[in-house]
N, C-alpha and C positions, 0 to 999 in steps of 0.2 A: 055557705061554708067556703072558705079557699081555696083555692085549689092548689093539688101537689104537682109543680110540673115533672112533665117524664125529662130524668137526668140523662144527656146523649152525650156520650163522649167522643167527643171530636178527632177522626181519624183515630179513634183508640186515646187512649190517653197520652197524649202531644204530649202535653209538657212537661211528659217524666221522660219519654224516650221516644227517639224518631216517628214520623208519625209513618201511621200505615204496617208497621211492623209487624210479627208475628208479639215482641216485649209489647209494645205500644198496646193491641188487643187486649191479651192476656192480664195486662196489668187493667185495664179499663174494667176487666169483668173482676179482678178480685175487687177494684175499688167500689164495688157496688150500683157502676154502671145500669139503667132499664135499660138502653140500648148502645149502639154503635156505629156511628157515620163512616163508611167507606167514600172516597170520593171516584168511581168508576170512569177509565177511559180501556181503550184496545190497543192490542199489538196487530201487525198485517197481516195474521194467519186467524184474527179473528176471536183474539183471548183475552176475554178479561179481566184488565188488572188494575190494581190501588196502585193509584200515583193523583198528589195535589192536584196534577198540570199532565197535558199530556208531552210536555217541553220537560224533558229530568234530569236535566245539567245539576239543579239545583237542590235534590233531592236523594242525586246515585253517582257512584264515583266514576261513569261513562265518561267524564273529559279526560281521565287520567288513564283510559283505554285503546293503546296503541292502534287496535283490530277496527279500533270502531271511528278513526278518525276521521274515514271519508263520511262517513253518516250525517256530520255535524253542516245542517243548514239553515235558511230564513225560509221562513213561511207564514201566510198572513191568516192571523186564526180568529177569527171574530172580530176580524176588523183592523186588527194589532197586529205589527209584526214584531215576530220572536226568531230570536237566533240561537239554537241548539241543538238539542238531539230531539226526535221525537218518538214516543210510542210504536206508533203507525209505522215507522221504518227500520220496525224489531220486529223478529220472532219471536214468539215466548220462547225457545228452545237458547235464541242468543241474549233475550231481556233477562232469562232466570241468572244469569251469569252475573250481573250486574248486581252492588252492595249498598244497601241505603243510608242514607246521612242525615244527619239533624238542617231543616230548611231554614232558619231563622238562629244561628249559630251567636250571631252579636247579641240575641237576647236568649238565648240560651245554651249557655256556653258546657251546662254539667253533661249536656245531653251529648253532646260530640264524642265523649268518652266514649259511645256505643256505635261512633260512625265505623260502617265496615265489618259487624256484628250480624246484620241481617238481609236477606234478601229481600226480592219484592214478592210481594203475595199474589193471587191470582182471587178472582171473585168466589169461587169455590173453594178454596183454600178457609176464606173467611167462614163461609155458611158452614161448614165442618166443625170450627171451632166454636162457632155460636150454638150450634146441634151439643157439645160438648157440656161447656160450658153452662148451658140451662140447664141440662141432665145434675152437673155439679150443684147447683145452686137449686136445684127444686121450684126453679121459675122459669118463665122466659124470657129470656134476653132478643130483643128484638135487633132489624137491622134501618136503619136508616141508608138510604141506598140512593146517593148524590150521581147524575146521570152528566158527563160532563161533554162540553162542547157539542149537543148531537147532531146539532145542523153544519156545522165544519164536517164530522164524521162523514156525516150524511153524503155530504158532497164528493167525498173520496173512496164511496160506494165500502164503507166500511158503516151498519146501520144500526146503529145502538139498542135500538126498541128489540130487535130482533136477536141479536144475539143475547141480550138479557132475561127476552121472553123464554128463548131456548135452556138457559142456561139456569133458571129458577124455578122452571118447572117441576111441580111435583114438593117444591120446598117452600115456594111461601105458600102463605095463607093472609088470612085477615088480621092476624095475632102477631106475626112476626114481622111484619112489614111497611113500612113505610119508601115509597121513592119521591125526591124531587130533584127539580132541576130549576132554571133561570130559565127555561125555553118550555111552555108549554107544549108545543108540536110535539113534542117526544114523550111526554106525560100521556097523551090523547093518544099515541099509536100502541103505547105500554099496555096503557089499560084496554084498549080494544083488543090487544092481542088475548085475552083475560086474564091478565095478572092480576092474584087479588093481592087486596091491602088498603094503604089509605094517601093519598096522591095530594102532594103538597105543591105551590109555584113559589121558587127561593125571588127574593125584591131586592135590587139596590136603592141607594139613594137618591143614586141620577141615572142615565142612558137610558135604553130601551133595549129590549132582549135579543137576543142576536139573532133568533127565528123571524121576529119580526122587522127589524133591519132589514135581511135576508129577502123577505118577500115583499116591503113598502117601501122600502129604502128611507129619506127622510119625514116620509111621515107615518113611521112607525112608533104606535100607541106604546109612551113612556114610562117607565116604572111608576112614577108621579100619576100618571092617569090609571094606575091600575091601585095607586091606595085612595081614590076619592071615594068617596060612600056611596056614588054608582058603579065604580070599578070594582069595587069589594063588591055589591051583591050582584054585578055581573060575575066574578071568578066565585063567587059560592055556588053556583049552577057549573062550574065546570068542574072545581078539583073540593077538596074534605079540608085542605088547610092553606095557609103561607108561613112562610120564613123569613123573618126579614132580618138583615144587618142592625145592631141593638141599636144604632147611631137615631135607628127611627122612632125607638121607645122611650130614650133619655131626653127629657130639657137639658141644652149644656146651654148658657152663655156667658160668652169669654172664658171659656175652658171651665167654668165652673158649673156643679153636678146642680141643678134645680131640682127635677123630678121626672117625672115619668111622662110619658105624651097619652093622648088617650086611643090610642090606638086597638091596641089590645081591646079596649071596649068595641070598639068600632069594630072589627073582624069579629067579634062575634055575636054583635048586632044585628050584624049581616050571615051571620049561621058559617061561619068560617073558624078552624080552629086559629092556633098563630103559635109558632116556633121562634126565637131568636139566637142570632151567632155574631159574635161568639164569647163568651164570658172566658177572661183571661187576668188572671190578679198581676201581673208583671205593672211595670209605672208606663213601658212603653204604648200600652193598651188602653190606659186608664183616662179619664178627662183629667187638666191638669190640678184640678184643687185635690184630687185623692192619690197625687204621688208621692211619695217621701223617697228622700234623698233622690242624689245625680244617676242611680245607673240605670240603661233603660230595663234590665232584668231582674232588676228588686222588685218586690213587691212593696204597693202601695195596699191601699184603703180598698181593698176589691170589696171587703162583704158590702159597705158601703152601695157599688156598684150593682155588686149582684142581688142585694136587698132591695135596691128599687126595681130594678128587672122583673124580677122574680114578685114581686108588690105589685107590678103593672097590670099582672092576671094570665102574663102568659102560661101557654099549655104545655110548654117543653123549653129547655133551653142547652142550647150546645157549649158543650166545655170541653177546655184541655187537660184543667185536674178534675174530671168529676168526683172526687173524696171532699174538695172546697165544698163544691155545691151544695153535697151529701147530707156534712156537716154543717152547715146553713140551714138545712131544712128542718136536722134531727134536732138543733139546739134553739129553733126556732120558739 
């Protein structure tokens, strides 16, 4: 029988309104969202909070913040240098101050309306509303709980596993949870700390994970080596699932939509579940045979995309409209 992947709405529902929102949430659980992706980083007094990045020039109106212009600096984060403001050099008491903005404004331009409408949320903020919101809805809405940079964190004696294990105690379980990251090391101290639920490793297409970087330097074990079918039933012994960027589930050549890769099969071959990010109907998003017209924030051919996706057999997939999805599935 097929399977029904669990619908996750990415950051809340992105791409009706800013993501990370309190709108962005709320709107994800009336759209019929199973669950909700927060992407987790910290302020320096140790709070955590929903932001993409933990850099949020490009997310909150802080450049246009007089008080806070000595803040703005470079710092090298996984390898990368960024020039902005960062998290880590807020208090939640001066980050609450700050108002959120549409990230991606040249391809979504309706959402800007709402720049300046909301604050940033806090990781208990979310679990409140998800508490809520299942009670509304007579199900549960779970939380997908994205763990971001934690070995940069790490190194700034600000410690992720730990303030997340503090900070969910008592609220998840097996039912409402899911955490991943790109850096196992922070998965491994999560769940030792015993957080229940179910513990995913997110894959690029290329690099190697900045944990492992961190501790092999150039000959740290590449995303590549960790999808070979000894990589896969190595990571089925350590985590319940993966996530990988959909770029790994699609055939494109020359921009054109083939089919599906057999991946999906392979992860769960190997007794692994498998997630993919991110399903987004925009043309800017799309391979190029299922774009129509010049703008990058029209919508092209997405069922197109999301039909083979979701056809490849994976177990969840992340989205910015989960109502597309929804209605993919119901008129299936």
């Amino acid at each position: 029988m097929p399977r029904t992947p669990l619908v996750i709405a990415h950051r809340g529902a992105s791409g009706y309104r800013p993501e990370h929102t309190t709108a962005a949430y709320s709107l994800a659980f009336a759209l019929g969202a199973d669950a909700v992706e927060p992407d987790i980083v910290a302020t320096r007094d140790g709070v955590l909070v929903l932001r993409h990045e933990n850099e949020i020039s490009g997310t909150t109106d802080v450049a246009s913040r007089p008080e806070f212009a000595d803040r703005r600096t470079t710092k090298r984060v996984d390898g990368v240098a960024l020039t902005g403001w960062f998290t880590e050099d807020f208090t939640w008491e001066e980050l609450r101050t700050l108002r959120s903005f549409e990230r991606i404004p040249g391809v979504r331009a309706a959402n800007t309306v709402f720049n300046g409408w909301y604050g940033i949320l806090r990781l208990k903020d979310l679990m409140r509303m998800i508490d809520d919101a299942s009670d509304r809805a007579r199900r549960q809405i779970a939380m997908v709980a994205e763990i971001k940079h934690a070995d940069y964190f790490s190194s700034i004696g600000i410690p992720l596993d730990e303030l997340l294990a503090d900070e969910i105690s008592g609220w998840a379980t097996g039912e409402n949870l899911i955490v991943e990251a790109f850096e196992q090391t922070v998965l491994e101290r999560i769940r030792a700390r015993g957080v229940p639920g179910r513990y995913v490793f997110l894959l690029e297409e290329s690099g190697s994970p900045a944990d492992l970087v961190s501790r092999d330097g150039a000959g740290a074990r590449t995303f590549a080596d960790h999808l070979t079918d000894g990589g896969l039933a190595r990571l089925a012994t350590e985590v319940h699932g993966i996530s990988v960027n959909k770029r790994l589930l699609l055939d494109i050549e020359r921009g054109r939509l083939v089919g599906a890769t057999d991946l999906a099969h392979r992860a769960h071959e190997a007794g692994l579940s498998i997630y993919c990010w991110t399903l987004r109907p925009e043309n800017r998003f799309l391979p190029r045979s299922l774009r129509t017209g010049s703008r990058a924030g029209g919508y092209g051919d997405w069922p197109t995309e999301f039909r083979t996706l979701i056809d490849s057999g994976v177990d969840g997939v992340f989205a910015d409209h989960p109502d597309l999805v929804r209605e993919l599935l119901t008129t299936a």
